[in-house]
C-alpha positions in Angstrom: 87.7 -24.7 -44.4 85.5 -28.0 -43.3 88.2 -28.6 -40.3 87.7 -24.7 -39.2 84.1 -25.8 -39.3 84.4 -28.6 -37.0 86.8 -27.0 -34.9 83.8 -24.3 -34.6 81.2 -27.0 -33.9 83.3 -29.0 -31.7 84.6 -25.4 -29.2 80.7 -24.6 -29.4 79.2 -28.0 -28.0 81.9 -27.9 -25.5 80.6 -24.8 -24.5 77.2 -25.7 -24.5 78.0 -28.3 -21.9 79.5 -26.3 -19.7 77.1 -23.6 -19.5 74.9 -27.1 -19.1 76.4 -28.3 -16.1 76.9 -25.1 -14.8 73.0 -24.8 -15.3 72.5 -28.7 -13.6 74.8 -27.9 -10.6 73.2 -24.4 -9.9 69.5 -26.3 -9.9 70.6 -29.3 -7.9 72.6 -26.6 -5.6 68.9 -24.4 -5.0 66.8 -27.6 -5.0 69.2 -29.5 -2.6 72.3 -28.0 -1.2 71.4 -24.7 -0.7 68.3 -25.5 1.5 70.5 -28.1 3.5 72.8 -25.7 4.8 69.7 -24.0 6.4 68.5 -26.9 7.9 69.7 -27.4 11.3 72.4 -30.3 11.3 70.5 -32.6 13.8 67.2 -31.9 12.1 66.4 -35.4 10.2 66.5 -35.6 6.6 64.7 -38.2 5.2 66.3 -38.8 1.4 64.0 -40.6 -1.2 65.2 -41.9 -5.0 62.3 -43.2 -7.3 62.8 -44.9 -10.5 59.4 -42.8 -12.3 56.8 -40.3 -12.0 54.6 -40.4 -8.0 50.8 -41.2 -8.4 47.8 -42.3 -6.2 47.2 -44.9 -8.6 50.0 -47.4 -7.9 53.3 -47.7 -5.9 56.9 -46.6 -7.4 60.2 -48.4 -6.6 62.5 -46.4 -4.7 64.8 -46.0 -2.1 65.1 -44.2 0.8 67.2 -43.2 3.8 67.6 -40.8 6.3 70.6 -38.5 7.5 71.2 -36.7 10.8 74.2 -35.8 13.0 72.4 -38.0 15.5 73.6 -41.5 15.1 70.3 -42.9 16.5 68.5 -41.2 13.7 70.5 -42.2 11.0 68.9 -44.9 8.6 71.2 -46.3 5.8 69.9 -46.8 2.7 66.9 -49.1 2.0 64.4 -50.5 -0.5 60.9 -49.2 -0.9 58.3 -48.2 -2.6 55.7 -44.8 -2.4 53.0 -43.6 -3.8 50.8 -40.0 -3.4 48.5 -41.0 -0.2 44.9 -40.2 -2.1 43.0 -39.0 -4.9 42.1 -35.2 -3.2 46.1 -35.4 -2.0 47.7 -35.4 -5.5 46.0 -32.4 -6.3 47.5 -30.4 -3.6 50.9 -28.4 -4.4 52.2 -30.1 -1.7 51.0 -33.9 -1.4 51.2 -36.7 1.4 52.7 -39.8 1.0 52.7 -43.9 1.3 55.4 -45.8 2.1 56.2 -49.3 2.0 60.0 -51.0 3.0 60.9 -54.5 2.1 61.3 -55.3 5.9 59.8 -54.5 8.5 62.4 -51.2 10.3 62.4 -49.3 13.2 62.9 -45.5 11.9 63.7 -42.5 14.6 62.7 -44.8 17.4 59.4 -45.6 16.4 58.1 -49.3 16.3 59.5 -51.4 13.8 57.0 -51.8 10.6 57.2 -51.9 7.0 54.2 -49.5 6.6 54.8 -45.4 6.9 53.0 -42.5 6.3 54.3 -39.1 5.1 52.0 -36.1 6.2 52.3 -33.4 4.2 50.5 -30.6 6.9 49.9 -28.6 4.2 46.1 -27.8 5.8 48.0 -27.3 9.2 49.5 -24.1 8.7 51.2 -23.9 12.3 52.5 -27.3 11.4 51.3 -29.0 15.2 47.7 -29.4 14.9 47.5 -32.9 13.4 50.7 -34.2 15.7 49.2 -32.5 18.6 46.0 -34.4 17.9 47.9 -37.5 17.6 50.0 -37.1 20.6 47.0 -36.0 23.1 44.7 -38.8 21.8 47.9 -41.0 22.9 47.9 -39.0 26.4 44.9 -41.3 27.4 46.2 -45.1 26.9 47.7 -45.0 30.5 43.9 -44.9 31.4 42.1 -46.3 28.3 43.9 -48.8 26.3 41.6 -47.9 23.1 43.5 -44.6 22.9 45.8 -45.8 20.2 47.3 -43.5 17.5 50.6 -43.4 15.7 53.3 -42.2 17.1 54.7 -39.7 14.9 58.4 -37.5 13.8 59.0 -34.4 12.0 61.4 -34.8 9.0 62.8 -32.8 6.2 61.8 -34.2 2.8 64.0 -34.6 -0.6 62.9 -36.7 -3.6 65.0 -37.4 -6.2 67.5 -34.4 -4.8 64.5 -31.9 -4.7 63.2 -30.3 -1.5 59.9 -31.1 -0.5 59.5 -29.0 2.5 58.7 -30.3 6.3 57.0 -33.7 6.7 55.4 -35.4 9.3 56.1 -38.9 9.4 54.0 -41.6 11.0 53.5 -45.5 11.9 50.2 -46.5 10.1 46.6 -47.5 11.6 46.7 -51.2 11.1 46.7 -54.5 12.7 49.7 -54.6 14.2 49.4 -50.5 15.5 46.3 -52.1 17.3 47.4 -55.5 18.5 44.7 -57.4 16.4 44.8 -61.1 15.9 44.7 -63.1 12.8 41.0 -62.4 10.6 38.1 -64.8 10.5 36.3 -65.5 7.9 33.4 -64.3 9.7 31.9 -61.6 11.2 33.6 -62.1 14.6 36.6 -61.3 12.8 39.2 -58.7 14.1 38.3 -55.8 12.4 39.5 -52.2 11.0 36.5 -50.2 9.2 37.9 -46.8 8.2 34.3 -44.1 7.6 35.3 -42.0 4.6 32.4 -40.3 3.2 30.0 -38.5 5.5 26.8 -40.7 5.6 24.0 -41.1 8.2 26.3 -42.9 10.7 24.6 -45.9 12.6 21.4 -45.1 11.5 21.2 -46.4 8.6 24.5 -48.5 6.6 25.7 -47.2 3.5 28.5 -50.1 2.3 30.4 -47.2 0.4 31.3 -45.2 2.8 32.6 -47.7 5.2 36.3 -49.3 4.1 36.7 -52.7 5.1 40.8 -52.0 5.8 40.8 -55.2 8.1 40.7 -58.0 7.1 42.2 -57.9 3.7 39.3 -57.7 1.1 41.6 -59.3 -1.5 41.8 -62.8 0.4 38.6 -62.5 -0.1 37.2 -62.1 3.5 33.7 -59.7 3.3 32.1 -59.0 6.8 31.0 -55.2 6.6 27.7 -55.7 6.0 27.3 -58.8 8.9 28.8 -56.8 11.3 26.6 -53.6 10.8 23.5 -55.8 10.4 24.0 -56.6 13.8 25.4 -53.1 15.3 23.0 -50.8 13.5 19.7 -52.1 14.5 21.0 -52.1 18.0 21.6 -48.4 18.0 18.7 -47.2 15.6 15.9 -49.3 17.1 16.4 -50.1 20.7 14.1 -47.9 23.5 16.6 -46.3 26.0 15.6 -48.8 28.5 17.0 -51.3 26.1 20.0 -49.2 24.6 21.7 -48.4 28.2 20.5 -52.1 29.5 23.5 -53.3 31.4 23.0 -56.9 30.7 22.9 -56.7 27.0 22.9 -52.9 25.8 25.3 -50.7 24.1 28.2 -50.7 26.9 28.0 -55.0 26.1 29.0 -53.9 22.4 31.4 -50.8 22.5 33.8 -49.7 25.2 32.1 -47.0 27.0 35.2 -45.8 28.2 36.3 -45.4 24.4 32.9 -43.5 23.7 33.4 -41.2 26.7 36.7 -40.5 25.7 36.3 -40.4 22.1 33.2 -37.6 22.8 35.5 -35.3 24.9 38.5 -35.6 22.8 36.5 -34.6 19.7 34.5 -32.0 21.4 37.6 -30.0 22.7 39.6 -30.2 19.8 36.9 -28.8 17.5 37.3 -31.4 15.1 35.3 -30.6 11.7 34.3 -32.3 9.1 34.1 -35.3 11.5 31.7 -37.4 13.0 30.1 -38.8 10.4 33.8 -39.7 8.4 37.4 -39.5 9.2 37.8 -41.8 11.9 38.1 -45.9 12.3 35.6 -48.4 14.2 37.7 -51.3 15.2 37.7 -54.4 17.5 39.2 -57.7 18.1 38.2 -61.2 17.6 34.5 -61.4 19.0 33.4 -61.6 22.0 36.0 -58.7 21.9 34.2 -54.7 22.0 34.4 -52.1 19.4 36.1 -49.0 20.0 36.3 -45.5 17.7 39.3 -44.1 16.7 39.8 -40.3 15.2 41.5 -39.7 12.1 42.3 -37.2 9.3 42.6 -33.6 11.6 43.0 -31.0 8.9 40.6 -29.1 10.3 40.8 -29.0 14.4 41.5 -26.6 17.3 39.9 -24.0 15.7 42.0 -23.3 12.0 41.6 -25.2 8.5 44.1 -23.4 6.5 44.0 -20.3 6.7 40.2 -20.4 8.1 39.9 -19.5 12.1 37.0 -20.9 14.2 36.2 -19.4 17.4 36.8 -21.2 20.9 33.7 -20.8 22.2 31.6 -23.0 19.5 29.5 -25.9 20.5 29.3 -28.4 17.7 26.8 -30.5 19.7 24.1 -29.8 17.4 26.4 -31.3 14.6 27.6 -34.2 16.4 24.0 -35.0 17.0 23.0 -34.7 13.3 26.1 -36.5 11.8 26.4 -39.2 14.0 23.2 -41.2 15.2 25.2 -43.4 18.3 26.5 -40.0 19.7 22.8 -38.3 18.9 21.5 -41.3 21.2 24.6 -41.2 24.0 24.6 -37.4 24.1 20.6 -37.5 25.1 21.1 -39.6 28.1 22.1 -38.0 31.5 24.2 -40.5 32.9 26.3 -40.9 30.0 26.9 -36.9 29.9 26.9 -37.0 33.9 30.4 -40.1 33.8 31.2 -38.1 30.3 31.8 -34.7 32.8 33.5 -36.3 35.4 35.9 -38.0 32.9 37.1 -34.2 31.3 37.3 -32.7 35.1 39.4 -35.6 36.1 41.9 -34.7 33.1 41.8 -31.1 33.5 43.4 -31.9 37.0 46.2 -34.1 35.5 46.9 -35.5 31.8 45.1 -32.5 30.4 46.0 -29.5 32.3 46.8 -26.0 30.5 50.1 -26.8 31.7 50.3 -30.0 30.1 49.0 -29.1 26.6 51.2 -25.8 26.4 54.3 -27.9 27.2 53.4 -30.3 24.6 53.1 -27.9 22.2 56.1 -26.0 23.1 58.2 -29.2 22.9 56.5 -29.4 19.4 57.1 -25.8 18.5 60.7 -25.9 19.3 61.4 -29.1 17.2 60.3 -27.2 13.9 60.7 -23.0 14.5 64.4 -22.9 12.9 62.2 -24.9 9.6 59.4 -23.4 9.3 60.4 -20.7 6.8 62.0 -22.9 5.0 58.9 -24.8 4.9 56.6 -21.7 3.9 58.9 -20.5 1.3 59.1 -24.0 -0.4 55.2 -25.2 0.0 53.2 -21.5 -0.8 55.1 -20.2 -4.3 52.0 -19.9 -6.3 51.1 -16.6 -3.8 53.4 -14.3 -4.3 51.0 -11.7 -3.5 50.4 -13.2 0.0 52.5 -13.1 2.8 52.4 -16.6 3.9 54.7 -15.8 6.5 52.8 -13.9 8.4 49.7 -15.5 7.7 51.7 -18.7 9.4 52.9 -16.7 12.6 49.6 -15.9 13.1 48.2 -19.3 12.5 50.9 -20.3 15.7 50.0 -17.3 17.8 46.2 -18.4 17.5 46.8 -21.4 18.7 48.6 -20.9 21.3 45.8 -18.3 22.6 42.9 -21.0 21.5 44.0 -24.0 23.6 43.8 -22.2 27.1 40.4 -20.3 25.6 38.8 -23.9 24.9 39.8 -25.1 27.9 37.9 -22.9 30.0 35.0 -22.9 27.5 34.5 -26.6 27.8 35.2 -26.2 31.8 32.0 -24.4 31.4 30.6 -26.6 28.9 30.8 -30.3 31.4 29.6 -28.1 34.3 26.4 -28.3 33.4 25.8 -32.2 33.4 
């Protein structure tokens, strides 16, 4: 009777273990294989393996590599380690991420670095808007080497064998992205101040919401509150006369080629929740200028999620009361006056409807095949809401937004 038992026992955990790896192949065949065969073959897959659970608080050791039918875009397998990019990103169903390799590597013909960032687009429901920001910002270095962003490559995700959904990844803003030399321990120091908390910008200086990201705090190198001592007063205090002094005014301290450009840029992509956070001041080694550098475009030409903004808004009146240098540029003719003959001068070539359309289509047709993929992975927790739609229509509006801006801000630069 006892070996009947065990036979029992021993016929019943065998069956248990089938049904389990029948239950283990059907999950990694959902999470993994079934979403691969709909993603096109020469569509990069970047593969990631972690040894524990992903936080913002600290990196995880990992590796990672990436597979395509393209042999240029193939990476073999290679040490690193991640981490969730952010406090307000972990708590999103579908978070960004940090990555860091044990050697510096050049991935889908990007520059060679050791630092990359995964964009999750999750507020950038046509999936473009933050590489189309990138990419047009970029459009001006031919003509203003201060127009520096990184360059940027759509990827599908997997982590540990389970499909993330569509991925932007990215070079990062540092040093090297901006050509900067070795720090000082001074305050004519290269520099990289990121602004990540809206504060009374240049009128005042708030030390926490300024990041020192350049030079390294923990060599123990402080110069953010030197080099505002010196930059605010300048701004906040001077008469115009003194301000737009050729000799030793603002031009003497910032690019105003940067500032000109920086000012259009912003203004024509609608970029919110900006000008008074979200973008970088940087400069090299003194007597080097500073020059401004937009970041973090969630919310630009004219959507944040699944909110809409019309083409025709003026957010002068905001840039004005977020942002005290641009309250003081935007008040003086002759900076408006150079500032319209800048945007009419790209309207006839780098940013023509033309131009920005065909950027966007080249965009468009690198993801359409993934995006509902994408959509059915990232939005699950709605099942009530068709996402899909909601996302066509996020692409349409686009498309119909950019040549509407245009000819609003045509309007807009007349006037100066």
């Amino acid at each position: 009777m006892k070996k009947v038992y065990i036979k029992k026992r021993k016929t019943e955990l065998v069956a248990f273990l089938i049904l389990a790896v029948i239950f283990f192949s059907s999950v990694v065949y959902f999470t993994y294989i079934d979403k691969s065969a709909l993603i096109p073959s020469d569509f990069p897959v970047l593969n990631i393996s972690v040894n524990g659970k992903l936080s913002d608080q600290s990196y995880v050791d990992g590796t990672l590599e990436i597979r395509s039918e393209k042999p240029k875009d193939m990476l073999e397998q290679s040490n690193c380690r991640i981490k969730i990019r952010g406090r307000l990103n972990a708590r999103m169903p579908k978070p960004g991420y940090r990555i860091e390799l044990n050697q510096r590597t050049s991935i889908l013909g990007m520059r060679e670095d050791d630092d990359w960032i995964l964009f999750a687009m999750y507020m950038d429901l046509p999936r473009m808007r933050i590489k189309l920001s990138m990419d047009l910002w970029r459009t001006l270095y031919s003509t203003d080497p201060t127009a520096i962003l990184p360059n940027s490559h759509y990827i599908m995700l997997y982590i540990n064998g389970n499909f993330k959904g569509l991925y932007l990844l990215a070079e990062k803003n540092d040093r090297r992205l901006f050509g900067l030399d070795e720090p000082q321990n001074n305050e004519n120091s290269s520099l990289i101040f990121q602004c990540d908390q809206h504060g009374r910008n240049f009128l005042e200086h708030d030390s926490d919401r300024w990041d020192q990201d350049w030079p390294n705090e923990d060599e123990g190198i402080y110069i953010k509150h030197k080099v505002f001592d010196s930059i605010v007063p300048l701004i906040r205090d001077s008469s115009d006369e003194q301000l737009f002094n050729e000799s030793n005014g603002i031009f003497t301290v910032f690019h105003k080629e940067n500032l000109i450009d920086f000012f259009i840029f912003n203004f024509f992509i609608l970029h919110k929740d900006f000008w008074s956070q979200n973008y970088f001041l940087v400069r090299n080694t003194h007597p080097s200028k500073f020059f401004l550098i937009p970041w973090d475009f969630d919310s630009s030409f004219g959507q944040f999620l699944g909110r809409e903004y019309e083409a025709d808004e003026n957010p002068e009146y905001d840039i004005k009361k977020r942002n005290y240098l641009f309250y003081r540029l935007l008040n003086n003719a002759e900076f408006m006056k150079e500032a319209k003959e800048r945007w009419f001068d790209l309207r006839e070539s780098l940013w023509s409807e033309e131009n920005i359309l065909d950027m966007l289509n080249e965009m468009y047709e690198d993801i359409k095949d993934v995006l509902e993929i994408d959509t059915d992975s990232t939005y699950p927790f709605y099942a009530d809401y068709n996402w899909k739609i909601k996302i066509d229509e996020a692409v349409d509006y686009i498309y119909d937004w950019i040549p509407e801006r245009l000819t609003y801000c045509d309007g807009y630069f007349t006037q100066f």
